[in-house]
Phi, psi and omega in degrees: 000139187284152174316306180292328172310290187333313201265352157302328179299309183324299121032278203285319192298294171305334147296322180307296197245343170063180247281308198307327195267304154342276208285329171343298188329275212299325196268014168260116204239012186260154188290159197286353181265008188259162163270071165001084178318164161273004157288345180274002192300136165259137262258144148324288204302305177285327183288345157297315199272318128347267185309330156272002184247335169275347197292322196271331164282331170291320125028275191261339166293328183286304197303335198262307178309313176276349194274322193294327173316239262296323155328303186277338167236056147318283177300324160301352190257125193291144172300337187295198140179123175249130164323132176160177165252129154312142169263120177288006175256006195276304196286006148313315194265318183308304160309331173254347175279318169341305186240052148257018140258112199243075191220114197261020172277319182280340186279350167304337177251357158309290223306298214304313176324291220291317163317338189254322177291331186260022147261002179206079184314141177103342189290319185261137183260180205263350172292332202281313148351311197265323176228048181261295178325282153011294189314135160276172178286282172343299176306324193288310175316328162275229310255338186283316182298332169305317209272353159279359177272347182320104122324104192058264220186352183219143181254110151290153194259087167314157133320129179296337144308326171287330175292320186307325172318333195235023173126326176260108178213211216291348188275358188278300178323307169295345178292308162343286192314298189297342163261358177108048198230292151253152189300141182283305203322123192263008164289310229319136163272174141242149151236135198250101182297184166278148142257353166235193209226307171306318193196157168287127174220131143200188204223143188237129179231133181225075193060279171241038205222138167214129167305117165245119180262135216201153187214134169288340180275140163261351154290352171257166203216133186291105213222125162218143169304147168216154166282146173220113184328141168244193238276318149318302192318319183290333201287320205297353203264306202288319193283339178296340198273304225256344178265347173289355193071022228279127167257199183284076177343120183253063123285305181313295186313323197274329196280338165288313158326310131356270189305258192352320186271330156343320178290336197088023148290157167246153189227123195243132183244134173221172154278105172316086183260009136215124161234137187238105160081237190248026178245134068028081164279330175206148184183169234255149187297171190264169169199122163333141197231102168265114190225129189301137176261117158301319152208164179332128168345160161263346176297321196288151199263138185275166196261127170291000000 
């Protein structure tokens, strides 16, 4: 066996299963192709003992992985609260799945998981749990990157180069789909009714930033491609967004403005300064938003 196998097995064992399973490990020296004498069989009564010394350590390791969550989402917990009960089979599943982890960026994101459920019970599904666990360090780190553009439950679908720009690309998007992050269908719209009767207004919040988007038409209405998240990918978005602190990506902001005003919208932008849930308590005045247009509307008609 090469030295580095070896010593990741070690690695791995002695965390896992501890010293006692360890030194068992190091001290087994026949080729995987030897027959066991019977002196080497080893007696039940150690192999009990063992098998209780990993118990106890996996044991205390779980125990140290939830206390450490439950400790961090302390700190966590929103002011916002809404009526409702915990469900006591979600928070079952939650404690054990938590605490096989001791990575200490995920358990930063139990606590948010756990900190979202109990002020708005019901919000983290028990699937979004299942592919938190999952993750690999590689997946949280792509799914992190990703995940600051979320709106809600949706990513508009940029050129597909502005993703490629920052980390992301079409084989990332599809990896998404095949764990459960987004939905495949690649048509998906968001449509953005009106909000007055006079004329088209409606309004996009986006971490700290909120759009008002507006038309002299009042028939017309805002349709942009979009990824669209499913119901883990979102709850797993809002806890990456919320233990980053996360403001608004102004690359993301301008280049959506871009698209929009394509459509022949005008577009005003402001700074969220309280927001309580999904209401805008205070912001900052709007001011018109201009961007050199790089290619044509989409209404204009092209030249023979």
């Amino acid at each position: 066996m090469a030295p580095s196998v070896a010593k990741r097995l070690i690695q791995m064992v002695n965390h896992t299963l501890g010293k006692g399973q360890t030194d068992w490990l190091l001290g087994r020296r026949l080729p995987a192709s030897s027959v066991p004498r019977k002196s080497d069989k080893i007696s039940l009564r150690s192999r009990k003992q063992r098998a209780y010394s990993s118990a106890a350590v996996e044991l205390v390791r779980r125990q140290k992985a939830i206390e450490n969550v439950l400790l961090r989402m302390l700190h966590r917990v929103d002011a916002d609260v809404v009526d409702g009960a915990i469900d006591l089979d979600w928070a079952v599943i939650f404690v054990d799945l938590a605490g096989r982890t001791d990575n200490p960026g995920k358990q930063d994101l139990w606590a948010q998981l756990l900190a979202r459920e109990l002020s708005h019970p019901g919000s983290v599904p028990v699937v979004a749990l299942r592919r938190l666990y999952e993750f690999s360090s590689a997946d949280m780190a792509l799914f992190s990157t990703f995940a600051p553009w979320v709106i809600k439950n949706y990513v508009t679908r940029l050129e597909l180069t502005f993703f490629e720009d920052r980390g992301i690309n079409q084989n990332n998007i599809l990896y998404f789909e095949e764990i459960g992050l987004l939905r495949p269908n690649r048509d998906m719209a968001k449509v953005f009714q009106s909000q007055s009767s006079a004329n088209f207004r409606t309004h996009l919040l986006y971490a700290d930033v909120v759009l008002r988007v507006a038309s002299d038409n009042a028939g017309q209405t805002l349709s942009l491609p979009i990824y669209r998240l499913t119901e883990a990918g979102a709850a797993l978005a809002y806890a990456i967004q919320k233990e980053a602190a996360m403001i608004a990506d102004s690359d993301y902001v301008l280049a959506l403005i871009a698209l929009i005003k394509r459509h022949g919208f005008k577009v005003q932008q402001a700074a969220i300064l309280e927001q309580q849930g999904e209401v805008v308590a205070r912001h900052s005045d709007f001011c018109e938003m201009f961007i050199w247009p790089s290619k044509p509307p989409l209404h204009a008609k092209q030249n023979d």
